[in-house]
Structure formats: structure tokens, C-alpha cells
C-alpha positions as CSV (number, residue, x, y, z in Angstrom):
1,X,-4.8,13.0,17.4
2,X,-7.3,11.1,19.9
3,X,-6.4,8.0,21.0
4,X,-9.2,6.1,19.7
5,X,-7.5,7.6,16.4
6,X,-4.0,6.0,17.4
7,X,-5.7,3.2,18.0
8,X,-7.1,2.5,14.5
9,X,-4.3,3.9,12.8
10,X,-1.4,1.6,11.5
11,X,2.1,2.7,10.7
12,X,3.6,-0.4,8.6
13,X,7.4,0.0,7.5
14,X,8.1,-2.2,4.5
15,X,12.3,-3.4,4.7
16,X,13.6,-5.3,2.2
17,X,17.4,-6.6,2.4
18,X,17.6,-7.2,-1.1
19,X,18.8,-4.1,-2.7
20,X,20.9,-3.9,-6.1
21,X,22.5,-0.7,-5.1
22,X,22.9,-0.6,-1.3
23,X,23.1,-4.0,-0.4
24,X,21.6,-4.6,3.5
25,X,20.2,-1.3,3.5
26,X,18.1,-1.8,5.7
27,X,20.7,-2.7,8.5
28,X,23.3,0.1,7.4
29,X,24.0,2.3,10.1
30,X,23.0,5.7,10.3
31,X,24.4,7.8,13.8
32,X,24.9,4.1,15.5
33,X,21.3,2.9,14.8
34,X,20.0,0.8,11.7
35,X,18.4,2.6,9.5
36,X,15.2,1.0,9.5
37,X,15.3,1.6,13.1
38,X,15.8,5.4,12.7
39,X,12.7,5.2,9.9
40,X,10.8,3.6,13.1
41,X,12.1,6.7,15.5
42,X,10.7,8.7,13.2
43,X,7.4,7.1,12.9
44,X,6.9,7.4,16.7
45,X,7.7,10.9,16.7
46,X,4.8,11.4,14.7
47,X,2.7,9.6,17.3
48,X,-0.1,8.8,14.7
49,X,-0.9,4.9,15.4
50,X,0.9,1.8,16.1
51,X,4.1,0.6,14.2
52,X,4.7,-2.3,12.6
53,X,8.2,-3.3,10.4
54,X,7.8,-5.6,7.8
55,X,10.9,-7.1,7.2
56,X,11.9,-10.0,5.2
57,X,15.1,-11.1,6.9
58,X,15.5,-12.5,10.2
59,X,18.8,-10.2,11.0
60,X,16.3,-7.3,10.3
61,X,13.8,-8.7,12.7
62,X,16.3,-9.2,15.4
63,X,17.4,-5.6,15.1
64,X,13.6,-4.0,15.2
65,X,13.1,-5.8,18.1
66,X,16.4,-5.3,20.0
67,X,15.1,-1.6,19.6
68,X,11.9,-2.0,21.4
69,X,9.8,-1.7,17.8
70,X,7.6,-4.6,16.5
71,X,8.5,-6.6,13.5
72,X,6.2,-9.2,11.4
73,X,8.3,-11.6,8.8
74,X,6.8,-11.3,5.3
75,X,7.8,-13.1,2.1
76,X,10.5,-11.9,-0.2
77,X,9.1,-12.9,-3.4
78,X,6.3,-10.1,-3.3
79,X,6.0,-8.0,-6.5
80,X,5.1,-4.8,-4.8
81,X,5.1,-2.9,-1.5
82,X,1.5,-2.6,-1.5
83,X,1.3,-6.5,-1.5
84,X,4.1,-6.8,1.9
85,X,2.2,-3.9,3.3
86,X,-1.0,-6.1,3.2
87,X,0.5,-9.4,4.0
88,X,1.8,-7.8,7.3
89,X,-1.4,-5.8,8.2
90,X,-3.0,-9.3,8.0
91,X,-0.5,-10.7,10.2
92,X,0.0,-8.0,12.8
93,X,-3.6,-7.3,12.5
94,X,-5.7,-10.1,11.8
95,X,-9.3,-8.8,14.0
96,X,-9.3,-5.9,12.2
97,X,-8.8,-3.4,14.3
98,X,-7.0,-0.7,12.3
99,X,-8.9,1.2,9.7
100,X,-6.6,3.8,8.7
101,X,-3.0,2.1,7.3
102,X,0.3,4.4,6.9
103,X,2.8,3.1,4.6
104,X,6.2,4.4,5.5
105,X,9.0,3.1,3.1
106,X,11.8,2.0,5.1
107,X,14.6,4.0,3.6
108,X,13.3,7.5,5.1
109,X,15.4,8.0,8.1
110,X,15.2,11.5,8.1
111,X,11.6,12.3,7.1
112,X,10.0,15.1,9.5
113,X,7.0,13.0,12.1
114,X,4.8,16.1,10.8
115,X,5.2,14.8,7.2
116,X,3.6,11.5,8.4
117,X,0.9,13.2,10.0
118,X,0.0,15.3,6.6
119,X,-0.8,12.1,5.0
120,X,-3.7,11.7,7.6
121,X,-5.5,15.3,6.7
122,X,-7.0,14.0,3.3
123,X,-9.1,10.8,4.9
124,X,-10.4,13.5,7.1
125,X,-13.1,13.4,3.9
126,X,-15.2,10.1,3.7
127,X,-15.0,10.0,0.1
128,X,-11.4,9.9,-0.2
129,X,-10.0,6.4,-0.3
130,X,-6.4,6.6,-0.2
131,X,-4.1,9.9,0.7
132,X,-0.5,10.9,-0.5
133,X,2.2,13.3,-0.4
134,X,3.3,15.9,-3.0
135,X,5.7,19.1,-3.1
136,X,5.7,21.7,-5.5
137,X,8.9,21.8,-7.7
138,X,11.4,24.4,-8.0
139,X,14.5,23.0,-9.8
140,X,13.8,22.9,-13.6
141,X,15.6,19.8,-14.2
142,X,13.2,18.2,-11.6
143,X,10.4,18.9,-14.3
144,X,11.7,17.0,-17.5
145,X,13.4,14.2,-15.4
146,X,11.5,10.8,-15.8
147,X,12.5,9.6,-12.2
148,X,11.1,12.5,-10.5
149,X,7.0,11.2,-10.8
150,X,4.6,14.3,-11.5
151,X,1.3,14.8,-9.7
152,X,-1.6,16.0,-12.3
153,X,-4.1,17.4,-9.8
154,X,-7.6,19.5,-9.4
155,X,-6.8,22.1,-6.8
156,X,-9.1,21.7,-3.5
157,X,-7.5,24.1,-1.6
158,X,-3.9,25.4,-1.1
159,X,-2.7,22.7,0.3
160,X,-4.5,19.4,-1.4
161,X,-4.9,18.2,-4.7
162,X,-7.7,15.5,-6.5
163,X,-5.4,12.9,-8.0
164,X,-6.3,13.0,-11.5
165,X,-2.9,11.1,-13.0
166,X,0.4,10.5,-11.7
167,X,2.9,10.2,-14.6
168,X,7.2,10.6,-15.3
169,X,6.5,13.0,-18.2
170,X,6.2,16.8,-17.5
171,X,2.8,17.4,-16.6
172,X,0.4,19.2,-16.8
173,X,1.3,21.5,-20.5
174,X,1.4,25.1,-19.8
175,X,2.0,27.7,-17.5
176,X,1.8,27.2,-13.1
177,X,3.1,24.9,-11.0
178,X,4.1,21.1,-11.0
179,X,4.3,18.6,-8.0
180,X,6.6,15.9,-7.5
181,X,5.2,13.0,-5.6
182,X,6.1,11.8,-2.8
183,X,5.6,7.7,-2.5
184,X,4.3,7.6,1.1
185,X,0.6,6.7,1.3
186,X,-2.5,6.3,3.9
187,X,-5.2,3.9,2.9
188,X,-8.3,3.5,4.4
189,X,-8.6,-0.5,5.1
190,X,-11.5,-1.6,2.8
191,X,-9.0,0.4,-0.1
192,X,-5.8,-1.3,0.8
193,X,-7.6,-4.6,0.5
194,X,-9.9,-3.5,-3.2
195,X,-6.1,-2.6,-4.4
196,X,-4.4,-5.2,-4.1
197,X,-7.1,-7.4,-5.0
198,X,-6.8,-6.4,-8.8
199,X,-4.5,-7.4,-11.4
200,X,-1.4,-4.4,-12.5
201,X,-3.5,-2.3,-14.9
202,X,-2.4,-0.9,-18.6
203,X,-1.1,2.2,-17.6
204,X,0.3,1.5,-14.3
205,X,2.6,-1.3,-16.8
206,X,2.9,1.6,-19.5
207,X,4.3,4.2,-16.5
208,X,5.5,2.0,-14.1
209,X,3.6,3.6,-11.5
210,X,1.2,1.1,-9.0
211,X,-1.4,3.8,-7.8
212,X,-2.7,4.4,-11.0
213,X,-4.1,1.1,-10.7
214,X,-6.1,2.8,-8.0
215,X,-7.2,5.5,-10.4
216,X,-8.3,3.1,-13.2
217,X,-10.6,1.2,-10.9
218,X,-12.3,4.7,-10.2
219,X,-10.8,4.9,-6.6
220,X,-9.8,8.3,-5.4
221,X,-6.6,9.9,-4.4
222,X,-6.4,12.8,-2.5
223,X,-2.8,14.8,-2.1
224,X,-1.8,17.0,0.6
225,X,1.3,19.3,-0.4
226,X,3.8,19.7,2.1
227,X,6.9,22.0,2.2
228,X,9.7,19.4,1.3
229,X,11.0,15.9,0.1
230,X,12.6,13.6,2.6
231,X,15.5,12.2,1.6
232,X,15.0,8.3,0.4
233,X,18.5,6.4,0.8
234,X,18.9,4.5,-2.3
235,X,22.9,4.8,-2.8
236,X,26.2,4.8,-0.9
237,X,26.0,9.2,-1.8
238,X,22.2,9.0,0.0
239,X,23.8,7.2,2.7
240,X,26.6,9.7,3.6
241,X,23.9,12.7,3.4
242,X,21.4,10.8,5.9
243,X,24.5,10.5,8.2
244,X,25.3,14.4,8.0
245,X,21.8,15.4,8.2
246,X,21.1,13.0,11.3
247,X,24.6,13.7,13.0
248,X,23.5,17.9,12.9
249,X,20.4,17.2,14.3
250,X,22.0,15.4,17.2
């Protein structure tokens, strides 16, 4: 990517202390380092824009910034990520410079740089006005289980889909493959600031799922399929694997 590129391109890193089952996640440490701070070491290996952590605590301000990495305080009463996401682009970005914003949920420390990158390849087409991840599934349970969310797609080529629903049932019916999504998303700016500008919408409630707000306000999604799911540290278990996956890698 061009520098003028990196320049309008936004990496924001949403951390939030309060956590019901891993209590200070973001500040557990993973090979020596917080964890946020290895999701930020991450992000820079993918050298696609500047990086901002949005944190809501000040020990996990002091740590971003004791390892070189920017951090902008943000409220801790927000009822989405979308909504810190956009509270911190405004802060860390008030002129407007970035146009392109990268949502990387803090409790990724082991995602690949390149699978930052992919989420770029979709708002390579103007018409597209936000861009996510998706992998193909291969363990059966994977397709019946309500946490794993489905992608329901229009194939555009091998390796993207046209988000026509998200959903936690198994879908679509029939025979050929299904896609597990991956939450990490790239907005374009004018679409980060129409989405969180509506009110929650009747089937994002019904599903639980925010982006089909996006899709019931006619805004389009496209997904860019990549090759596997990085691990999102949400238990003591997750914790122990992100150590031992970290450590080899070392």
C-alpha cells in the first residue's frame, strides 16, 4: 500500500476492561506484553494505516503508551463497538483525514497482519460501503451452532462475497459451502458515520447481530474469504492457547 493510502487509513483497537469472563483482559499478559499491546503489534505488522487504541481505562492507556502505541480514552457506557470505534475516530481524528477506518477488536493477539490487509481488498470497489471477513467452515458442528454467525452471500469471485444476511441459524438450505464470519470490519468514513447515526433495527434485535442494521438501511457489505479464524480470547482456556501459539512463534 501507498503511503497516501496509510495515510487515510485508520486502524482503531476497541479495549474494554470490563469483561464478565476474563476480567482485565485487556491487560492480561500474553509472552510478557499486554494483550492489547500484542493486538497493536499485530496491527503494525500489517502496515495498512495509523493505529489508534481505544481504551476505557486509564491503566490500559498507560500501558498502550508505555509501548510506543497511541491511545484515546472513550466512555464505558457505550452500547456497541461501532459507537467507541466512532467516538475515538472523532477524537483521534477530528479534521478528517482518514477515509478508510479498520476496526480491530482488541482481543486478537494472534491474528495474521495479512488478515488485516484482506479487509481492505473489498473498498477497492466504490460502491461497497463497508468490508468484512469470512472463512469457509469445515467442522459440522460449526454449522448448527448459534454462536458461530453464518455469512449468506452472492458469490463475486472466489474469494468475496455480497452480504446478503448474516444470521446464527444454518444458512443458506442445501447443498455447498457455508462461511463463518469473522467480526473484523473496514468502513469507509461517510458509512461509519450513516451507521451509527440510526437506531438498532428489528432484525439486528431479533439476531443479535449490529451489521444487519447496515443491510436494512440498504448499505452494502462486501466479504473477502480468507484461509482461517484468528483466535479471539474470551476465556482463561483462550488465554492459555494465545500464550502457546505466541510463545511458538517466538
Amino acid at each position: 500500500m501507498n503511503s497516501d493510502n496509510l495515510d487515510k487509513t485508520l486502524i482503531l483497537i476497541p479495549a474494554r476492561m470490563a469483561s464478565t469472563r476474563l476480567p482485565g483482559k485487556p491487560l492480561a499478559d500474553i509472552c510478557g506484553l499486554p494483550m492489547i499491546v500484542q493486538v497493536a503489534l499485530r496491527a503494525r505488522d500489517a502496515q495498512a494505516g495509523r493505529i489508534v487504541v481505544a481504551v476505557d481505562h486509564q491503566d490500559t492507556f498507560d500501558a498502550v503508551t508505555a509501548a510506543g502505541f497511541e491511545a484515546v480514552m472513550t466512555r464505558v457506557d457505550h452500547q456497541s463497538g461501532s459507537d467507541r470505534i466512532y467516538e475515538a475516530l472523532l477524537k483521534s481524528d477530528p479534521h478528517g483525514k482518514a477515509e478508510i477506518i479498520i476496526n480491530v477488536q482488541g482481543d486478537l493477539p494472534t491474528i495474521e497482519p495479512e488478515t488485516i490487509r484482506a479487509a481492505l481488498r473489498p473498498l477497492e470497489n466504490p460502491a461497497v460501503d463497508i468490508a468484512t471477513l469470512t472463512v469457509e467452515i469445515e467442522d459440522e458442528d460449526e454449522k448448527t451452532n448459534p454462536n458461530v454467525v453464518k455469512v449468506v452471500g452472492a458469490p463475486l469471485s472466489e474469494t468475496r462475497l455480497k452480504a446478503l444476511y448474516f444470521t446464527r441459524a444454518t444458512a443458506p438450505y442445501g447443498k455447498g459451502p457455508l462461511y463463518h464470519h469473522i467480526g473484523l470490519y473496514a468502513y469507509r468514513r461517510a458509512a461509519l458515520e450513516k451507521f451509527v447515526s440510526l437506531p438498532p433495527s428489528v432484525l439486528e434485535k431479533r439476531e443479535s447481530l449490529e451489521q444487519l442494521r447496515a443491510l436494512e438501511a440498504g448499505m452494502r457489505i462486501d466479504v473477502e474469504i480468507v484461509q482461517s479464524i484468528p483466535l479471539g480470547v474470551d476465556t482463561p482456556a483462550d488465554l492459555e492457547k494465545a500464550r502457546r501459539l505466541l510463545s511458538a512463534k517466538a
